[in-house]
N, C-alpha and C positions, 0 to 999 in steps of 0.2 A: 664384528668389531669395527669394520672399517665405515658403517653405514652409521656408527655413533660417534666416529670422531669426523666427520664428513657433518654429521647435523650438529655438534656442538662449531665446528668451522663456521657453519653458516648462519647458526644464531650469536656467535660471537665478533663475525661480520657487518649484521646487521645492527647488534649492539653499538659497535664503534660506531658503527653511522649517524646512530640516533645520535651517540654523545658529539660529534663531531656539529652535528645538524643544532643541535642547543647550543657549543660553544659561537657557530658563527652566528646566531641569533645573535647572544649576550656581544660579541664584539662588532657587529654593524649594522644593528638596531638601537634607537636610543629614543626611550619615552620620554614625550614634552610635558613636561609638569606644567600644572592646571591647577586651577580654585576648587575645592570639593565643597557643595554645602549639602546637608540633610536636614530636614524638620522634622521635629521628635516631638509629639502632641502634649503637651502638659499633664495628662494624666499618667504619663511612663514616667514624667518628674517627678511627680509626688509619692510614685511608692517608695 
């Protein structure tokens, strides 16, 4: 018992990490918005 509350410890360690490691993404990264263009060949317009 003690080797599966030991390994849910240390994937629920890891877990927070990840989440933590996402949230300081989203608060001190910040994507520069840009012009997108695509060309779509006339024949995908006409179906």
């Amino acid at each position: 018992m003690p080797s599966l509350i030991r390994f849910l410890v240390i994937v629920g360690v890891l877990g927070a990490l990840a989440y933590a490691g996402m949230l300081a993404i989203v608060a001190y990264v910040s994507p520069q918005p840009r012009e997108m263009t695509q060309t779509i060949s006339p024949q995908r317009l006409n179906k």
